[in-house]
C-alpha positions, 0 to 999 in steps of 0.5 A: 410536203409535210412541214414536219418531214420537211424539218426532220428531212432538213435535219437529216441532210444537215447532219449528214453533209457536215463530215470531211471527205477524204475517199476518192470517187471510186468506180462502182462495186459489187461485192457477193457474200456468198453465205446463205441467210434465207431462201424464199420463193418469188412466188404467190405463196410468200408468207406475209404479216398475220393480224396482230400486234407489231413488235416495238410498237403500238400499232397492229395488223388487223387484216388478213394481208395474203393475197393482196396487191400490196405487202407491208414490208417495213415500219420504223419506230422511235424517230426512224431508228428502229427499222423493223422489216418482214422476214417470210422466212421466219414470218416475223418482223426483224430488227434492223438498221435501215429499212428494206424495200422489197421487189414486186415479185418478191425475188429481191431485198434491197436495203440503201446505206446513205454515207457522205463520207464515202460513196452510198452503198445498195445491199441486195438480198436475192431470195432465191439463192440467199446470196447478197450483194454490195453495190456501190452507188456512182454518186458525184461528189459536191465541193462544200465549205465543209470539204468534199462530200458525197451527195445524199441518197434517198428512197430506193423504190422499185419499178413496176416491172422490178426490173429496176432499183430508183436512188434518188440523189440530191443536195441538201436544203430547205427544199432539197434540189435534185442532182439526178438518180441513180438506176440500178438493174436487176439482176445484173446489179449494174448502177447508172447515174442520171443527171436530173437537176433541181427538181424539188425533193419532196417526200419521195422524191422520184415515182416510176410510170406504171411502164417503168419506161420513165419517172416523174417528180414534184418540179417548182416550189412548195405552194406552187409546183407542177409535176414532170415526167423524165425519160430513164436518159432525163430528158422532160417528157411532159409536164402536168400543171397538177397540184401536190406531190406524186404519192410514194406508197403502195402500187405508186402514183399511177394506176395498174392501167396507166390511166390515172394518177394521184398525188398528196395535195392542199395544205399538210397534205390533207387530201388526194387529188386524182388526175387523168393522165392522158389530159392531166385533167383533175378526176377528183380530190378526196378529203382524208384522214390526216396523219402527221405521222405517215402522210395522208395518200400513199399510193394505189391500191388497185385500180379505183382505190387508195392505200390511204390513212384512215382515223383508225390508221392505213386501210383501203379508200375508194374514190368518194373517200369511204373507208373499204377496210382497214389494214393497219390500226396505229396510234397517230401520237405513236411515232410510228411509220409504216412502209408498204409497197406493191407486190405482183403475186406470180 
């Protein structure tokens, strides 16, 4: 884990656990707003970011990015709160709260709103019809000092299949512990809350298996951890004695076969290490380019390459660490984060 996220995420839970809580648990809610925003198509042909500049920051699109196995769909600036997030429908990135996290088909947004004073909340957008859709998160509430408070929520991600909305749920600390997740199906929109306590809560948090059948998470302390594979009830499926934490980005921490899998490790995260995943055997570690910033490894590209940073900012790396292609320049001292996810042209 990066110890500049870990402080920044530290902070984060520090001072969103500190709120009396007075609402009740209530039971989950799905609220539809029928007014249309925009439609889309959950095809092959959704419009994605054009080379050039990115508005409120520094950082640039400097790749052709249509036809690609993953999409840029998201970038906060200035600490985290500015969120700028892709509209295909206006094929321009538009200013938000909170960052968007988009299915692999392309059909649905969805957008997390953390609150400890009341239950945390998914906003899904269905661009097929414009329709959005509240959905209230059955979070448990933990008895504190400080009242009753909602655990925290973070990082909706996207089953391979998008067939599934993974929250994590946790409580706060140094090294954040696990308390389960939340699944969310699609398009059913109903939410089930997992119990799966103490895993360690790293940047990411929970990663889904190329099957979408199970999730895997960082389990011990940081400098000495393994990595666990949970069933969709949390019972442990397996563990890798594997160093570093699985990456979160791109097409995820396995690849489109299920073969191989990669996680962020060494010191600050400087370097990739790629697993077997049948034997847990170690395939390979590459040295990369460090950003304080974003991270090093953020996930799969495709089969043999890594979403990865690069000296100039994130591109394309194949397993011997040469840079294929750069797809994003940015300035690494520019507080900038991009978030790119997989996309599954239909």
């Amino acid at each position: 884990m990066l110890a500049h996220l870990g402080v920044a995420l530290t902070a984060t839970l520090t001072m969103t656990l500190t709120a009396p809580m007075t609402a009740p648990m209530t039971a989950p809610m799905r609220v539809p707003l029928t007014a249309p925003l925009t439609r889309g198509s959950a095809a092959a042909d959704v419009p994605q970011p054009r080379p050039g500049r990115l508005p409120g920051a520094s950082a640039s699109v400097v790749a052709n990015l249509a036809g690609r196995p993953v999409q840029l769909t998201s970038y906060s600036t200035l600490g985290g709160r500015d969120a700028w997030n892709w509209d295909p429908a206006r094929r321009a990135f538009v200013r938000g709260e909170d960052p968007v996290t988009v299915s692999p088909d392309e059909r649905w947004e969805a957008i997390l709103r953390r609150d400890t004073r009341a239950p945390a909340a998914v906003r899904f957008r269905d661009r097929s019809t414009g329709r959005t859709t509240d959905v209230e998160l059955p979070v448990p509430i933990e008895h504190t000092e400080h009242g009753d408070l909602y655990l925290d929520t973070l990082w909706p991600t996207w089953s391979p299949d998008g067939r599934r909305l993974l929250v994590n749920v946790f409580a706060p600390g140094s090294e954040p512990r696990s308390e389960g997740v939340v699944l969310i199906d699609v398009p059913s929109l109903e939410p089930r809350f997992v119990r799966i306590e103490k895993a360690l809560i790293t940047v990411g948090g929970f990663q889904w298996t190329r099957d979408g059948k199970g999730v895997v998470v960082r389990w011990g302390r940081n400098g000495s951890s393994s990595v666990r594979l949970y069933d969709l009830d949390g019972e442990i499926r397996r563990t890798w004695h594997v160093r570093g934490r699985p990456a979160d980005q791109g097409l995820g921490t396995f690849t489109p076969s299920g073969r191989r899998f990669v996680t962020a490790c060494t010191s600050l995260e400087r370097a990739a290490c790629v697993w077997d995943t049948a034997t847990g055997k170690a395939v390979t570690r590459i040295r990369l380019a460090f950003n304080e910033k974003w991270g090093t490894v953020l996930g799969w590209y495709d089969e043999n390459r890594l979403l990865a940073s690069t000296e100039d900012g994130v591109g394309v790396v194949d397993l011997r660490g040469k840079v294929v292609e750069t797809l994003l320049k940015a300035d690494g001292k520019e507080n900038f984060r991009p978030s790119f996810t997989a996309r599954r042209p239909s």
